[in-house]
N, CA, C and O atoms as a printed pandas DataFrame, in Angstrom:
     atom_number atom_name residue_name chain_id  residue_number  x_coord  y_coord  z_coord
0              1         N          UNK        A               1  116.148   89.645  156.264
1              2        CA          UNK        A               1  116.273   88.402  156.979
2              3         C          UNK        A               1  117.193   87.460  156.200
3              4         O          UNK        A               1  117.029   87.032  155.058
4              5         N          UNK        A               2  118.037   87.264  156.922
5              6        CA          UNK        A               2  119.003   85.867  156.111
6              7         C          UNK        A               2  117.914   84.441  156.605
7              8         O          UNK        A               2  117.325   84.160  157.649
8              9         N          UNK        A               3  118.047   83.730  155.146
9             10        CA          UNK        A               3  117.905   82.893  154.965
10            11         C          UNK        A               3  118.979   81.637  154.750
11            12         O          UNK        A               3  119.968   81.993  154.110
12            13         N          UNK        A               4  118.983   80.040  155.215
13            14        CA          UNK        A               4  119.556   79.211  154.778
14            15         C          UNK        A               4  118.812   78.606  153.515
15            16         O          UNK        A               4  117.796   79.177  153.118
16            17         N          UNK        A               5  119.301   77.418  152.836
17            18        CA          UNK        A               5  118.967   76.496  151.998
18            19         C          UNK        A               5  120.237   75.393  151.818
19            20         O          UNK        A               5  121.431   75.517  151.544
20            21         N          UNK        A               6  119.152   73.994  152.184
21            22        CA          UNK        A               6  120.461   73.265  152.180
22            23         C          UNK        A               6  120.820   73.041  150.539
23            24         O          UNK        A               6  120.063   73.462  149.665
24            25         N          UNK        A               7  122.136   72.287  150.228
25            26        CA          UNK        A               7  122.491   71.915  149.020
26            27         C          UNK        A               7  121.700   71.036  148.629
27            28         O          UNK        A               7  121.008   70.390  149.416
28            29         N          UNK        A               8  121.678   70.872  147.330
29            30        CA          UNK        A               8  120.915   69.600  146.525
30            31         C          UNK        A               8  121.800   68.771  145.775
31            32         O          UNK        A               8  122.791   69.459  145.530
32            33         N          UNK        A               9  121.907   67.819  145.372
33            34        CA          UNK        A               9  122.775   67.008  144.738
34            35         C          UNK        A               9  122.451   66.426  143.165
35            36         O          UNK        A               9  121.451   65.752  142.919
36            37         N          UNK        A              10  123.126   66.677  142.491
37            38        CA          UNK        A              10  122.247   66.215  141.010
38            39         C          UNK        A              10  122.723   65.089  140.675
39            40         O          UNK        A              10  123.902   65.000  141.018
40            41         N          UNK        A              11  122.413   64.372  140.264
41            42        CA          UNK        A              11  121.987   62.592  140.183
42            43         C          UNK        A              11  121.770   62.217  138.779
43            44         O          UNK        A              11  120.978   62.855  138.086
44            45         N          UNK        A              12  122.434   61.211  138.321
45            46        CA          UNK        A              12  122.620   61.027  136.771
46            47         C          UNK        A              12  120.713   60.854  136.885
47            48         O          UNK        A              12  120.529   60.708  138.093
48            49         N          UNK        A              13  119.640   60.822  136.342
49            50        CA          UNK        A              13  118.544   60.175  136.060
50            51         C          UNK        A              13  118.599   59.008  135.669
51            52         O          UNK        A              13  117.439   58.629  135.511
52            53         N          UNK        A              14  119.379   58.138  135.396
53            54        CA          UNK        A              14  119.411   56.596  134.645
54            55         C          UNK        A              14  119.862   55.699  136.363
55            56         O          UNK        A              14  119.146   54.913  136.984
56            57         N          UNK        A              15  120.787   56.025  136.604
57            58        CA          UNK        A              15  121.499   55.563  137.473
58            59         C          UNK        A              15  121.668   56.080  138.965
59            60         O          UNK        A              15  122.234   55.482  139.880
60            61         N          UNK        A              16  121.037   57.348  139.009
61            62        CA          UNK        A              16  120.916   57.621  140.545
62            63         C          UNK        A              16  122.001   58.242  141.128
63            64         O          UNK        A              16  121.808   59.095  141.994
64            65         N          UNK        A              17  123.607   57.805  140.624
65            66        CA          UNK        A              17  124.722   58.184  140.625
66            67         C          UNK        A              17  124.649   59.756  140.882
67            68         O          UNK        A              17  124.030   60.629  140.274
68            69         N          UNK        A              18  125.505   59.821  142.005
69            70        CA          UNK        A              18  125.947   61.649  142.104
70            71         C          UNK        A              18  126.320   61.662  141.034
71            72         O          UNK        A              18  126.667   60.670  140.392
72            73         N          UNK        A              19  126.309   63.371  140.468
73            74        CA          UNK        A              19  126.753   63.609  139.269
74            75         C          UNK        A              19  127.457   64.770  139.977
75            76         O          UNK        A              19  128.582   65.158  139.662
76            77         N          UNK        A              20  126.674   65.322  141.008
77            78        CA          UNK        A              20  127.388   66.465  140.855
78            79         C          UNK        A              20  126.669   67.532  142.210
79            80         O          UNK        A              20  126.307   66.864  143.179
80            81         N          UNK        A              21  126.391   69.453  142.374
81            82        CA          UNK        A              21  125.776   69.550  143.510
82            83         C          UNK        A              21  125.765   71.054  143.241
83            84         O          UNK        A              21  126.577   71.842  142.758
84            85         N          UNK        A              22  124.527   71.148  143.743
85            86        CA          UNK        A              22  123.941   73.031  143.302
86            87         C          UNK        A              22  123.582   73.362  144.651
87            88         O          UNK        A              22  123.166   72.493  145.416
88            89         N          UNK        A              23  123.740   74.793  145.060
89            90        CA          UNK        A              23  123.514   75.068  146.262
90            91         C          UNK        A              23  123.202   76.555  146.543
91            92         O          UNK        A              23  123.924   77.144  145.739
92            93         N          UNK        A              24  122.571   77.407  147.194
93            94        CA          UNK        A              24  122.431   78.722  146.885
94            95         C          UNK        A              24  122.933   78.906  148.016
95            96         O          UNK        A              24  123.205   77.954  148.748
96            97         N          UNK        A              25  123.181   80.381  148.419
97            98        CA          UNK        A              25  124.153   80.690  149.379
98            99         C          UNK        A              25  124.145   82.222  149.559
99           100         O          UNK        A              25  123.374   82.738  148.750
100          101         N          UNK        A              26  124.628   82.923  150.193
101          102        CA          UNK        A              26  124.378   84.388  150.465
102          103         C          UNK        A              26  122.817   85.189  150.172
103          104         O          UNK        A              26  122.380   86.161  149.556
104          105         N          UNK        A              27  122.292   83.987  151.122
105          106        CA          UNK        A              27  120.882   84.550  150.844
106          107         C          UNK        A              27  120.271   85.978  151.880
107          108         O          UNK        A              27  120.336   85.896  153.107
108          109         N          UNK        A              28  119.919   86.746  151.453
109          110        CA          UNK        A              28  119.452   87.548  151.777
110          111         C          UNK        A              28  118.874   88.930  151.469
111          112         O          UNK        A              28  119.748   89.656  150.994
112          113         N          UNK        A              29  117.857   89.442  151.569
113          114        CA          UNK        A              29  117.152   90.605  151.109
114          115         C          UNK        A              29  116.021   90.167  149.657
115          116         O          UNK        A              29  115.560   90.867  148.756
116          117         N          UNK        A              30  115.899   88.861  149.944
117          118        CA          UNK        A              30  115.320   88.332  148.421
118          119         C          UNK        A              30  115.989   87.822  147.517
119          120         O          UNK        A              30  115.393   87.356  146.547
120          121         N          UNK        A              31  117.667   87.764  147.603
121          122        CA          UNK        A              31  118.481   87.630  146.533
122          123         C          UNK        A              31  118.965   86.449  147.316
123          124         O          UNK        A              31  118.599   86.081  148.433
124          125         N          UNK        A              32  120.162   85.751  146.242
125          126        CA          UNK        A              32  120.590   84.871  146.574
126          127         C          UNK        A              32  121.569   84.172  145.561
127          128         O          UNK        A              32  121.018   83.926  144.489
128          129         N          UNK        A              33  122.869   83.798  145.638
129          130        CA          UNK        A              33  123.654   83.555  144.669
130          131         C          UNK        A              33  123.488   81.655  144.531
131          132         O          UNK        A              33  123.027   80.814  145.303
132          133         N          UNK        A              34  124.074   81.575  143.251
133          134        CA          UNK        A              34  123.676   80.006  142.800
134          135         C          UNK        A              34  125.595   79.602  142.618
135          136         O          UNK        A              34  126.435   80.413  142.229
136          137         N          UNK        A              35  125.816   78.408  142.956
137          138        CA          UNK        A              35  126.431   78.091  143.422
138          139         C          UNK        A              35  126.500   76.545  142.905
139          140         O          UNK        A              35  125.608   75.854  143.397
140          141         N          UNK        A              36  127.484   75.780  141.906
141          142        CA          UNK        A              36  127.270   74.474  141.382
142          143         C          UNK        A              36  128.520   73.676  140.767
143          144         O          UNK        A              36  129.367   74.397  140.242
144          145         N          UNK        A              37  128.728   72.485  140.757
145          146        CA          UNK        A              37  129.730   71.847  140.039
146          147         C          UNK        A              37  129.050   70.431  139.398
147          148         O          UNK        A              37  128.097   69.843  139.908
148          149         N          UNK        A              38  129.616   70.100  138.410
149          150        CA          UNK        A              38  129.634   68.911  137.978
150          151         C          UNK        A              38  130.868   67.789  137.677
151          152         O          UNK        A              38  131.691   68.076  136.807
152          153         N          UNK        A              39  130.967   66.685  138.307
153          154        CA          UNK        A              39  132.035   65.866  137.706
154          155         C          UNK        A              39  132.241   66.070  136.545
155          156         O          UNK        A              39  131.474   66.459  135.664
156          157         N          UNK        A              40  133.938   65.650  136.504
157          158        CA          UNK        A              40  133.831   65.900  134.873
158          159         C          UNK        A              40  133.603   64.987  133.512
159          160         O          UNK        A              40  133.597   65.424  132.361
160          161         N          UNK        A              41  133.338   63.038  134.096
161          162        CA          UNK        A              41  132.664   62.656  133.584
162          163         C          UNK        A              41  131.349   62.870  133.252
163          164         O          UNK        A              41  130.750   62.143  132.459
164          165         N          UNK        A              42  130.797   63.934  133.870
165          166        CA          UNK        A              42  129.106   63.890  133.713
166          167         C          UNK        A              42  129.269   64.874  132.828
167          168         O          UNK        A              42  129.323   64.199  131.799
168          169         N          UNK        A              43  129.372   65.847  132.524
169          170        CA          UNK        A              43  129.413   67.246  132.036
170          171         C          UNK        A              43  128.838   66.654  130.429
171          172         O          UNK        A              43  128.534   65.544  129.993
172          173         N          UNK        A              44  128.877   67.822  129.950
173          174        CA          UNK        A              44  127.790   67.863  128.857
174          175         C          UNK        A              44  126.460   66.976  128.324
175          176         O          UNK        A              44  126.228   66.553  127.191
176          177         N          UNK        A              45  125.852   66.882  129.279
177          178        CA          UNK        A              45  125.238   65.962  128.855
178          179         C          UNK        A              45  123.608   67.015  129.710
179          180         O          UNK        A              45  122.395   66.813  129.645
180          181         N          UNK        A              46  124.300   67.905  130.298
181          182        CA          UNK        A              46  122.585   69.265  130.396
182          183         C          UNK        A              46  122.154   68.950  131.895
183          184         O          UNK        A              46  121.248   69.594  132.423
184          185         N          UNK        A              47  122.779   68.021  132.507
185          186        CA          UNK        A              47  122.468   68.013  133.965
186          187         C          UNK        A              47  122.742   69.281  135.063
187          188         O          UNK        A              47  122.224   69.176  136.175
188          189         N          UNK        A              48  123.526   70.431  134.759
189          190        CA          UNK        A              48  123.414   71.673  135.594
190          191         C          UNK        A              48  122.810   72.259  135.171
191          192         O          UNK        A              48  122.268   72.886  136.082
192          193         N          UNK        A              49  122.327   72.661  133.986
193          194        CA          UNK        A              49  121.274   73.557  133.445
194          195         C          UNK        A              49  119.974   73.417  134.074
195          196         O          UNK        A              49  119.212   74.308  134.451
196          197         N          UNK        A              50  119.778   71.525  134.155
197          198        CA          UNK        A              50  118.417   71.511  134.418
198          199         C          UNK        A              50  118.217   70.897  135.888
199          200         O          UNK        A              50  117.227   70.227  136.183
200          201         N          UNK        A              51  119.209   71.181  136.739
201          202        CA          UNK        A              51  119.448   71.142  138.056
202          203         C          UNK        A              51  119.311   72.761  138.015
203          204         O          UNK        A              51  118.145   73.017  138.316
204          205         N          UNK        A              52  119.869   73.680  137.821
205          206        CA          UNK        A              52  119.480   75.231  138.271
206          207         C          UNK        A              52  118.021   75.759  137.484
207          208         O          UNK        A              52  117.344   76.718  137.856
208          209         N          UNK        A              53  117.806   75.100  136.607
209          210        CA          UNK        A              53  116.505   75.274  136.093
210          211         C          UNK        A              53  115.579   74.672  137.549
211          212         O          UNK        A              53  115.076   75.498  138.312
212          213         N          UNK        A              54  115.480   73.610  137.728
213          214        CA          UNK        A              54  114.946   73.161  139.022
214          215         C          UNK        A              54  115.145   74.091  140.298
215          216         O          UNK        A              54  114.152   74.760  140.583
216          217         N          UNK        A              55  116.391   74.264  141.210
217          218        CA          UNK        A              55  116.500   74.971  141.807
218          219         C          UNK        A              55  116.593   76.376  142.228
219          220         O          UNK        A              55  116.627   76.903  143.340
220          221         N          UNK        A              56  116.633   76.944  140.749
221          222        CA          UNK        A              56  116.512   78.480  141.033
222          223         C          UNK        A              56  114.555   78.428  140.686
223          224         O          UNK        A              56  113.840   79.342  141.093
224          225         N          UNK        A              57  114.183   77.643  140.177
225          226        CA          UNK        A              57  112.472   77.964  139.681
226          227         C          UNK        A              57  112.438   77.319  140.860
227          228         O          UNK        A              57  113.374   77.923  141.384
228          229         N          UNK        A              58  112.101   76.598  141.639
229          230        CA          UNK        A              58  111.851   76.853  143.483
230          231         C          UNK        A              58  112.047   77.812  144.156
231          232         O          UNK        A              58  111.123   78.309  144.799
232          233         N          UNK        A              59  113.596   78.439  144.190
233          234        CA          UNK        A              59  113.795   79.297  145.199
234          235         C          UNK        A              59  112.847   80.711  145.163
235          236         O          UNK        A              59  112.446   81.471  146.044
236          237         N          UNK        A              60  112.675   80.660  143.432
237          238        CA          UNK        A              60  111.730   82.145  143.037
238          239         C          UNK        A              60  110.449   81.970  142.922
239          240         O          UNK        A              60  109.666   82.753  142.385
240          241         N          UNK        A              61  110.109   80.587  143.593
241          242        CA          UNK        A              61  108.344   80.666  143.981
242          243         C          UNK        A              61  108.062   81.024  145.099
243          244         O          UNK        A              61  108.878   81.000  146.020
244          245         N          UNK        A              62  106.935   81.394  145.209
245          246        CA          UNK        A              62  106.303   82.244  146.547
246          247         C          UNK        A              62  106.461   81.200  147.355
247          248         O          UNK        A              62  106.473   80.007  147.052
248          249         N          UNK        A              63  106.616   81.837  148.683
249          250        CA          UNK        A              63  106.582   81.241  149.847
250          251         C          UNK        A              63  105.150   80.329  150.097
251          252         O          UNK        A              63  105.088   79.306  150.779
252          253         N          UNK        A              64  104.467   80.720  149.653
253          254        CA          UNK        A              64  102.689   80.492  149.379
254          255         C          UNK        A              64  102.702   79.042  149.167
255          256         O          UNK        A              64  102.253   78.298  150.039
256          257         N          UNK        A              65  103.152   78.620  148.149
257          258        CA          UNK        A              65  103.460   77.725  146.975
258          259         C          UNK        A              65  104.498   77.237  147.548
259          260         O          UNK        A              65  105.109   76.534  146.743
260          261         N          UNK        A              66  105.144   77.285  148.874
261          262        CA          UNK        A              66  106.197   76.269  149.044
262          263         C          UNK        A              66  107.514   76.327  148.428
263          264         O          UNK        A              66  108.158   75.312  148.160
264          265         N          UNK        A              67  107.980   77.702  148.166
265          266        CA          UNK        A              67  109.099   77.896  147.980
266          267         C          UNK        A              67  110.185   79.098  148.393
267          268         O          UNK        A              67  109.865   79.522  149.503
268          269         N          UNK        A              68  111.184   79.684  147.951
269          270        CA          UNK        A              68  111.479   80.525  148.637
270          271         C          UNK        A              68  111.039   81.751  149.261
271          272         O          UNK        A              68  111.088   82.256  150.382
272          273         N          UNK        A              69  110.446   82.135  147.751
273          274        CA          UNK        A              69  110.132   83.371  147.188
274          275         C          UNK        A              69  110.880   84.326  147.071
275          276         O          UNK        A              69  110.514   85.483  147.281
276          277         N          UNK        A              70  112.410   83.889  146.604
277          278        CA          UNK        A              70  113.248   85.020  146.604
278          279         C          UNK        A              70  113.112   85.859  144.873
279          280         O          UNK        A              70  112.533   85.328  143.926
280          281         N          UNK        A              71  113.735   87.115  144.824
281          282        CA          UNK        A              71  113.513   87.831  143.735
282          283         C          UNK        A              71  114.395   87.460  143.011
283          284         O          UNK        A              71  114.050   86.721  142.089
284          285         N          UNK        A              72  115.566   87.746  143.113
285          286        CA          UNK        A              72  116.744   87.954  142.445
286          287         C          UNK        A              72  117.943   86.768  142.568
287          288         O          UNK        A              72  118.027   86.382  143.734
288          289         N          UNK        A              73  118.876   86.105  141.673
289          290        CA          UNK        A              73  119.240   84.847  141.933
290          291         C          UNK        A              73  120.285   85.410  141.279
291          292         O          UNK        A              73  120.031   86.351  140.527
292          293         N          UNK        A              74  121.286   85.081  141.385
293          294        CA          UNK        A              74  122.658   85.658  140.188
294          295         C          UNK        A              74  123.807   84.121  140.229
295          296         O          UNK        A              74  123.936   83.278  141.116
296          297         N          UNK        A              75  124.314   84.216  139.233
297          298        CA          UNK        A              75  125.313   83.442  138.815
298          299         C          UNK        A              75  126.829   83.926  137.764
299          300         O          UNK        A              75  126.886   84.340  136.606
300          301         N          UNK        A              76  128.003   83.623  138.870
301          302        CA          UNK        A              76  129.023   84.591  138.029
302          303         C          UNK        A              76  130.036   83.096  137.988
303          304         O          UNK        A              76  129.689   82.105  138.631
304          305         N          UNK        A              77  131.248   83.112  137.183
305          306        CA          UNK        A              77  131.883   82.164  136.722
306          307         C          UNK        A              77  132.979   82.556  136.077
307          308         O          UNK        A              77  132.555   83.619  135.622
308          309         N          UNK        A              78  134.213   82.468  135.660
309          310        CA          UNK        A              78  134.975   82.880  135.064
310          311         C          UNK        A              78  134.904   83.012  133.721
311          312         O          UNK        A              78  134.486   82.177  132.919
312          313         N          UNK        A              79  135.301   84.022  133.521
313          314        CA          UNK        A              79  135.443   84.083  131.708
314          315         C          UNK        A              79  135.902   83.520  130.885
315          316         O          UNK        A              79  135.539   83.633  129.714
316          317         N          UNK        A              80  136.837   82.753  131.291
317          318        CA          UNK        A              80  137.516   81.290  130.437
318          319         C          UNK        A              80  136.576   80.391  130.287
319          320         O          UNK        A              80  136.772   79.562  129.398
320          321         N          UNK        A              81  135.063   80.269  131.248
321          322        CA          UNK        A              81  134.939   79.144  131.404
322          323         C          UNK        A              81  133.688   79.358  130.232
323          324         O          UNK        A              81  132.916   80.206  130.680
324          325         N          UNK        A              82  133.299   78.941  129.077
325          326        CA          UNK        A              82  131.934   79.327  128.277
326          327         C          UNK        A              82  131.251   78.080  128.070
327          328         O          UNK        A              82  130.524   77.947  127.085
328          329         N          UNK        A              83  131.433   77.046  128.999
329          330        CA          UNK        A              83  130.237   76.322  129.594
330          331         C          UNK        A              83  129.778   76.286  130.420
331          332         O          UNK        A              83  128.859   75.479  130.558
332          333         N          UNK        A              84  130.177   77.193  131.512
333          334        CA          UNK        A              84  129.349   77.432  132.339
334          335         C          UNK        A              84  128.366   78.713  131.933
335          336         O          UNK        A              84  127.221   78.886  132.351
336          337         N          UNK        A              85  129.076   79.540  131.043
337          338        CA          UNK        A              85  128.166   80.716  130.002
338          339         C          UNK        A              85  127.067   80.295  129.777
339          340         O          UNK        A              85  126.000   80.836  130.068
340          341         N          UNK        A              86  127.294   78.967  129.062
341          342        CA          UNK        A              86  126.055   78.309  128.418
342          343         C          UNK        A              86  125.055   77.637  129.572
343          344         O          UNK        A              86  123.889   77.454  129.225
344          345         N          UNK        A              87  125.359   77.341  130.625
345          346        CA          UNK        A              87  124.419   76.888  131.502
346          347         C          UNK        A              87  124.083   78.168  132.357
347          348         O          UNK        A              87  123.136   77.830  133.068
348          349         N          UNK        A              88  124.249   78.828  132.491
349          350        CA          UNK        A              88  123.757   79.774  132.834
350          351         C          UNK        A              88  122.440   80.806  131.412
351          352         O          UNK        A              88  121.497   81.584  131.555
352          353         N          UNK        A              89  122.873   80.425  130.671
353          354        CA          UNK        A              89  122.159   80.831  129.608
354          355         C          UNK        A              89  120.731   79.921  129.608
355          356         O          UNK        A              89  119.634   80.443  129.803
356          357         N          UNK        A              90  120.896   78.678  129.393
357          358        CA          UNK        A              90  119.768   77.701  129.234
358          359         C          UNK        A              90  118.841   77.659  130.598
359          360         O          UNK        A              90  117.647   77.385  130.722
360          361         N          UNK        A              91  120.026   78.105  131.765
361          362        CA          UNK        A              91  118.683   78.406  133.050
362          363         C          UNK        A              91  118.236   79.443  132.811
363          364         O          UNK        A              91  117.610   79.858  133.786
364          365         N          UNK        A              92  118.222   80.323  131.730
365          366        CA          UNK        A              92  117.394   81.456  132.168
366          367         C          UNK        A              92  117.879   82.837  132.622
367          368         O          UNK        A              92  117.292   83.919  132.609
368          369         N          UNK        A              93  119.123   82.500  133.032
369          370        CA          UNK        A              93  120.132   83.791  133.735
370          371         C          UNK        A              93  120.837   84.754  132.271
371          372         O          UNK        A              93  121.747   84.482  131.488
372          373         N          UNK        A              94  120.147   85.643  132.363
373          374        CA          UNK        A              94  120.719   86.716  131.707
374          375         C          UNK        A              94  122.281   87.756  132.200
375          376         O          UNK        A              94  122.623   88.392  133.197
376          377         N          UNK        A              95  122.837   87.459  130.928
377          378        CA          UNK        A              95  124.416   88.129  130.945
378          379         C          UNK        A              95  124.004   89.500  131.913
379          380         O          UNK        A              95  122.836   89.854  131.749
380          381         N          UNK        A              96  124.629   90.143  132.683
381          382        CA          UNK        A              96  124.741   91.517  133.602
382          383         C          UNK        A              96  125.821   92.347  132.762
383          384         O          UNK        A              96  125.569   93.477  132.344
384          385         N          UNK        A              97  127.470   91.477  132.472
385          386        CA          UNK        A              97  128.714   91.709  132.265
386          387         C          UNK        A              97  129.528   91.396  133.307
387          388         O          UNK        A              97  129.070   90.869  134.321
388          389         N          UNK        A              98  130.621   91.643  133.186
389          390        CA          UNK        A              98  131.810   91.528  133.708
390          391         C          UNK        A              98  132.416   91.868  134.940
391          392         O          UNK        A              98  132.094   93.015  135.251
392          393         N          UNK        A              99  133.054   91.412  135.645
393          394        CA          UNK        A              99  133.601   91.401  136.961
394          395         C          UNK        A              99  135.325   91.421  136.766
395          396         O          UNK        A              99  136.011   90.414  136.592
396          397         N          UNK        A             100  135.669   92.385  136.818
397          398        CA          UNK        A             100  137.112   92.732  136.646
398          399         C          UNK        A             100  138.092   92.039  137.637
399          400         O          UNK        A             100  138.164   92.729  138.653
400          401         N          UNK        A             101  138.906   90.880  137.718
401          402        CA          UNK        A             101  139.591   90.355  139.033
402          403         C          UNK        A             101  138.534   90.125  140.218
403          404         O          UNK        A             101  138.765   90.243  141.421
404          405         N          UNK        A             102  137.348   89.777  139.621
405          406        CA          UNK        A             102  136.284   89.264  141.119
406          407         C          UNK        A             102  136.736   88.225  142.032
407          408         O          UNK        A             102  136.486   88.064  143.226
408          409         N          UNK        A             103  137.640   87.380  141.014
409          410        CA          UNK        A             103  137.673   85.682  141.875
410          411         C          UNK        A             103  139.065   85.139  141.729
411          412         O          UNK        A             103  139.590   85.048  140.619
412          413         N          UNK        A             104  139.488   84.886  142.503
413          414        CA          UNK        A             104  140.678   84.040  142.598
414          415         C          UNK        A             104  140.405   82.671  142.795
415          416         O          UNK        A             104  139.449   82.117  143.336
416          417         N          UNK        A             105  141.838   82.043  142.035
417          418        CA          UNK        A             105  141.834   80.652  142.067
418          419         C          UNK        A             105  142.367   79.599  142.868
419          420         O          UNK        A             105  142.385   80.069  144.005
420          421         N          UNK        A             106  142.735   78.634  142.898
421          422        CA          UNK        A             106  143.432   78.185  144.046
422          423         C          UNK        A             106  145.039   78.397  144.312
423          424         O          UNK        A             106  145.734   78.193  145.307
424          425         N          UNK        A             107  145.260   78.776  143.311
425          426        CA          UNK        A             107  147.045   79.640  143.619
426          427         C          UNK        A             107  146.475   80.951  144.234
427          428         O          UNK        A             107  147.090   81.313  145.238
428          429         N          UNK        A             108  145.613   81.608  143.919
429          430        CA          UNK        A             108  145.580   83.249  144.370
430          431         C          UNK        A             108  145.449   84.353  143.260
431          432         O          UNK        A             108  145.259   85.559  143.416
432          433         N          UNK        A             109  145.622   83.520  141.918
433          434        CA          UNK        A             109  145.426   84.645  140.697
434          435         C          UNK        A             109  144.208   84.798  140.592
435          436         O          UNK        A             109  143.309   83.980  140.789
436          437         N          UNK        A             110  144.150   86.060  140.216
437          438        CA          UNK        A             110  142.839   86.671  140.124
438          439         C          UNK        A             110  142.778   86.251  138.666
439          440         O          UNK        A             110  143.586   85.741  137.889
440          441         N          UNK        A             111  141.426   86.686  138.582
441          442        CA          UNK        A             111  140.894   86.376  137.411
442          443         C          UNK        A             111  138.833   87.016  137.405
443          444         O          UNK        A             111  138.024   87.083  138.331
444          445         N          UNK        A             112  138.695   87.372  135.828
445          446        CA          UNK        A             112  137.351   88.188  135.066
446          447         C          UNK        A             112  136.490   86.981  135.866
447          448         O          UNK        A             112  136.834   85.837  136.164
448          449         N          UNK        A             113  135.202   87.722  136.096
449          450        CA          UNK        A             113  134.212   86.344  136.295
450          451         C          UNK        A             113  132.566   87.374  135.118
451          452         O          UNK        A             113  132.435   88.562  134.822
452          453         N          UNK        A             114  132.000   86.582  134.922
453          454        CA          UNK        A             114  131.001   87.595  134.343
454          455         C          UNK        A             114  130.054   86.892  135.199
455          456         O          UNK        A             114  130.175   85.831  135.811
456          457         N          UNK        A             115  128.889   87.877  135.090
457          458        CA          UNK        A             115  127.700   88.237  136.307
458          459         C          UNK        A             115  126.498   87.729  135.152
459          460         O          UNK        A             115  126.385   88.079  133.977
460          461         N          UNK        A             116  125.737   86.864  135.879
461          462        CA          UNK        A             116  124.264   86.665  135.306
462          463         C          UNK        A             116  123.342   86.503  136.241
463          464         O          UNK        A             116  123.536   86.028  137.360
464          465         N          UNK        A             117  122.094   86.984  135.697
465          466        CA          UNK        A             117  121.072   86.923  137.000
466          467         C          UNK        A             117  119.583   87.080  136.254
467          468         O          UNK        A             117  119.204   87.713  135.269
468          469         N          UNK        A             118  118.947   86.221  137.180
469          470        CA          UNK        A             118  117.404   86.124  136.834
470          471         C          UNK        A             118  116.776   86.253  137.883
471          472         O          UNK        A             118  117.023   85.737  138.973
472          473         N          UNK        A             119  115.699   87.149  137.513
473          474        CA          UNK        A             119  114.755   87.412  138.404
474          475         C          UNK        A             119  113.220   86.705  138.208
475          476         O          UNK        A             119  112.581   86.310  137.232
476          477         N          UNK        A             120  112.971   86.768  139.740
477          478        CA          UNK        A             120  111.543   85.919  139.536
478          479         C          UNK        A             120  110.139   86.872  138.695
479          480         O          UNK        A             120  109.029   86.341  138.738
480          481         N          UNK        A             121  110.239   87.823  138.193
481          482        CA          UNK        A             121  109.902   88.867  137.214
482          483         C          UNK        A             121  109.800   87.577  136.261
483          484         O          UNK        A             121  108.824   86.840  136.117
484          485         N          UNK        A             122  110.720   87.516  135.813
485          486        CA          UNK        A             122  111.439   87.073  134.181
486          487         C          UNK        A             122  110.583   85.700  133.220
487          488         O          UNK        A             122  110.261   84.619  133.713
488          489         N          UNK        A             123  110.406   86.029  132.100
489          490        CA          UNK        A             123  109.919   85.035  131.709
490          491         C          UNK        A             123  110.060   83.494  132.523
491          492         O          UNK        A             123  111.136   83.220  133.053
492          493         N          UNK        A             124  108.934   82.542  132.581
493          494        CA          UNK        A             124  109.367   81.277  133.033
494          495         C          UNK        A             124  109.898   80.241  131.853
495          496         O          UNK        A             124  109.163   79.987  130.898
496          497         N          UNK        A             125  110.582   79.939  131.916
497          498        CA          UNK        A             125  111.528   78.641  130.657
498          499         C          UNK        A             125  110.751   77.166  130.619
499          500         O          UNK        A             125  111.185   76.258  129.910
């Protein structure tokens, strides 16, 4: 069964201010990819980590409990990029490896993305 989920928006905590917006997407069979940006004034300061910490620990609670109950959640990103490495790390998403030319950019060059994914199995953080 495909599932929707709308986007969520992450919000400085002091100020309320968009910061930024996480969203899951290709949901289906239990799985579901994570999907996020942050301005680039906001950035380092741990607001996507603990925006996908939030939203992927919903999507992988039981339906029971008011949440998705999906299994499997993955997050891939380019290989240049090793802050998004790191937020994917602090949510919980374990490295898979590498994606050879998975993603193109807005010219059309391809480019490595590496694969991470957590399952609702997986330790809780």
């Amino acid at each position: 069964m495909v599932r929707r989920c709308p986007p969520f928006t992450i919000a400085d905590p002091v100020t309320d201010e968009l910061t930024g917006y996480i969203g899951l997407r290709g949901i289906y069979n239990g799985n579901a990819e994570v999907g996020s940006w942050v301005a680039p004034w906001a950035r380092g300061r741990g607001l996507a980590a603990g925006a996908a910490l939030t939203a992927v620990g919903w999507a992988l609670t039981s339906v029971a409990e008011d949440g998705m109950g999906l299994h499997r959640m993955v997050l891939h990103h380019s290989t240049s990029n090793p802050a998004s490495c790191a937020v994917a790390a602090r949510a919980g998403f374990l490295l898979e490896g590498s994606m050879r030319q998975a993603t193109t950019d807005y010219t059309g060059t391809r480019y490595d993305s590496h694969l991470h994914a957590r399952l609702a199995t997986d330790p809780q953080l």
